[in-house]
KOLTILUM-873414 format. One record per residue: residue number from 1; residue in three letters; x, y, z of N, C-alpha, C in turn. Coordinates in steps of 0.05 Angstrom, whole numbers, plus 5000, padded with zeros to 4 digits. Atoms other than C-alpha are relative to their C-alpha. Layout:
// KOLTILUM-873414
[NUM, "Ala", [X, Y, Z], [X, Y, Z], [X, Y, Z]]
...
//
This chain:
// KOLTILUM-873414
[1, "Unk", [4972, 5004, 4997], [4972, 4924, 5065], [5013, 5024, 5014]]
[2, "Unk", [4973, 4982, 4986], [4993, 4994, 5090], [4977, 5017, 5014]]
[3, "Unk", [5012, 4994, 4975], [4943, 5011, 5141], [5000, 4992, 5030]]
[4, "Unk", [4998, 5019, 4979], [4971, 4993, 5201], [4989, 5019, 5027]]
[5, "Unk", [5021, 4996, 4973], [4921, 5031, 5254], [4975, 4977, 5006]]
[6, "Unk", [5031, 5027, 4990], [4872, 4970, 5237], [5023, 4972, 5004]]
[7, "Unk", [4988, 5017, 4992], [4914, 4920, 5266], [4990, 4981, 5013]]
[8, "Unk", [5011, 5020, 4985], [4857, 4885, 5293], [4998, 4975, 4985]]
[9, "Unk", [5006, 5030, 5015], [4850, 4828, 5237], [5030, 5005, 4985]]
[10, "Unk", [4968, 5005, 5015], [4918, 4809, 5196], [4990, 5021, 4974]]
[11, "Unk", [4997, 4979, 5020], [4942, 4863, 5144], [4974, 4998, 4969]]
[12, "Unk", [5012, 5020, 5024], [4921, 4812, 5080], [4983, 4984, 5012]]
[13, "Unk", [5014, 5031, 4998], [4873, 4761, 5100], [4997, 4983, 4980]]
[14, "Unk", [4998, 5017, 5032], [4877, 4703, 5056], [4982, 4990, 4987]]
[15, "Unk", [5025, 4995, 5029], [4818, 4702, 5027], [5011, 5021, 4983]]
[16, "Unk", [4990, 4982, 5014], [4837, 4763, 4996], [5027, 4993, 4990]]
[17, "Unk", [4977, 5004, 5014], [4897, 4743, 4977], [5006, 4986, 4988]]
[18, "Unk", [5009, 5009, 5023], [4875, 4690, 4944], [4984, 5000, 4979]]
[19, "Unk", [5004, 4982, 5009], [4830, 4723, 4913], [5014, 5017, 4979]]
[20, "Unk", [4980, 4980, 5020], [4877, 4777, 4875], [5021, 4976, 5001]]
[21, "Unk", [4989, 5017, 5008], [4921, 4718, 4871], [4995, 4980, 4974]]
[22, "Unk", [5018, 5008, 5036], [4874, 4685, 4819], [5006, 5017, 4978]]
[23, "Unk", [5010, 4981, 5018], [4874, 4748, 4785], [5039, 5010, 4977]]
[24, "Unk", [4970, 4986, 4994], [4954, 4756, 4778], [5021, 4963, 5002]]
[25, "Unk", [4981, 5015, 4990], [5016, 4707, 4761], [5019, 4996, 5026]]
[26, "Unk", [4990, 5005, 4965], [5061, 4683, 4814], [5019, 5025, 5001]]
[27, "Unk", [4975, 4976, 4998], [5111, 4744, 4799], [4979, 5027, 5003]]
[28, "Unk", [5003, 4967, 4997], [5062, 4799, 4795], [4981, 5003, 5026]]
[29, "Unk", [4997, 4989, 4968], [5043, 4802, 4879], [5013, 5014, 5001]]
[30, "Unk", [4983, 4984, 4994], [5107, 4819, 4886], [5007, 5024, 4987]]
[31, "Unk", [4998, 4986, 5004], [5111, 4865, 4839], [4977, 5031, 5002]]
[32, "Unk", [5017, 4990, 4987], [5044, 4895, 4860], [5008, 5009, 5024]]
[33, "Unk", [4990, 4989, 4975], [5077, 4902, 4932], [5016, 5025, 5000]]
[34, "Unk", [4970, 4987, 5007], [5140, 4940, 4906], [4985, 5027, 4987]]
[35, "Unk", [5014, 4972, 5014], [5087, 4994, 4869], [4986, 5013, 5028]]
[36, "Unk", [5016, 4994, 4971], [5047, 4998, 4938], [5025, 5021, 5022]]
[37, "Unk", [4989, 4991, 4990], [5105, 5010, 4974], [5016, 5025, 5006]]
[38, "Unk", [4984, 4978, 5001], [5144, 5068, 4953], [4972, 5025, 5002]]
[39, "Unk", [5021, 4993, 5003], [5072, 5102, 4950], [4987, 5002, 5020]]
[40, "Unk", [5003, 4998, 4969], [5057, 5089, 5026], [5022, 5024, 5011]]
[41, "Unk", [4974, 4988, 4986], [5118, 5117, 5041], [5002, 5033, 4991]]
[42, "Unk", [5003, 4968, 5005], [5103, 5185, 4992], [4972, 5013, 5024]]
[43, "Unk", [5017, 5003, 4969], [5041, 5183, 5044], [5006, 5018, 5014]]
[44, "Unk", [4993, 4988, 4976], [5070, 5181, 5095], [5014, 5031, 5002]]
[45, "Unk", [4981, 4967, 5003], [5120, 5238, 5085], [4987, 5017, 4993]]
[46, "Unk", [5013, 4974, 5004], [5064, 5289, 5057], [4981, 5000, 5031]]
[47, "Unk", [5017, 4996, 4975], [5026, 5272, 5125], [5015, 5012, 5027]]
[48, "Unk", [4980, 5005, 4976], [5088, 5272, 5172], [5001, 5038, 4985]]
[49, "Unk", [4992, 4968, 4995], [5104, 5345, 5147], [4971, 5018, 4987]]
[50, "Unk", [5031, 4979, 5017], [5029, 5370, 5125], [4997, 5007, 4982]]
[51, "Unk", [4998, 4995, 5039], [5044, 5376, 5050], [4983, 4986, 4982]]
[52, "Unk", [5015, 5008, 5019], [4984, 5363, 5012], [5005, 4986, 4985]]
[53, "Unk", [4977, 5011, 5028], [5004, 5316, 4959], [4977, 5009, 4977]]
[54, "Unk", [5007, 4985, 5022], [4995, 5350, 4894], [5008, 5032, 4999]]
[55, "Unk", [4983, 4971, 4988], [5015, 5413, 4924], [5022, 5016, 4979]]
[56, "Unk", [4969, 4995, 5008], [5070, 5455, 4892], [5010, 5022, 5023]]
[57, "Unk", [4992, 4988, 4986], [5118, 5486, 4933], [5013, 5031, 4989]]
[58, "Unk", [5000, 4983, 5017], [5141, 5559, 4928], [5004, 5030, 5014]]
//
């Protein structure tokens, strides 16, 4: 879902997504997405300025 340098096959493929779809009501994808997301995004921001994550600042 949040690797988008491999852009050569689709993000999810739906095997997989059916797959963890088995595994999971119809509400908790989305809420699986919504944990992923904010979590890409701490990521990104320790990569974008070189801040180890775990780090303390100081």
């Amino acid at each position: 879902m949040t690797r988008l340098p491999d852009r050569s096959e689709e993000p999810v493929p739906d095997a997989l997504w059916d797959e963890v779809a088995g595994h999971l009501d119809e509400r908790e994808p989305s809420g699986l997405m919504l944990v992923i997301a904010p979590t890409n995004l701490c990521n990104r921001v320790t990569t974008t300025i070189q801040e180890p994550a775990g780090t303390t600042w100081g």
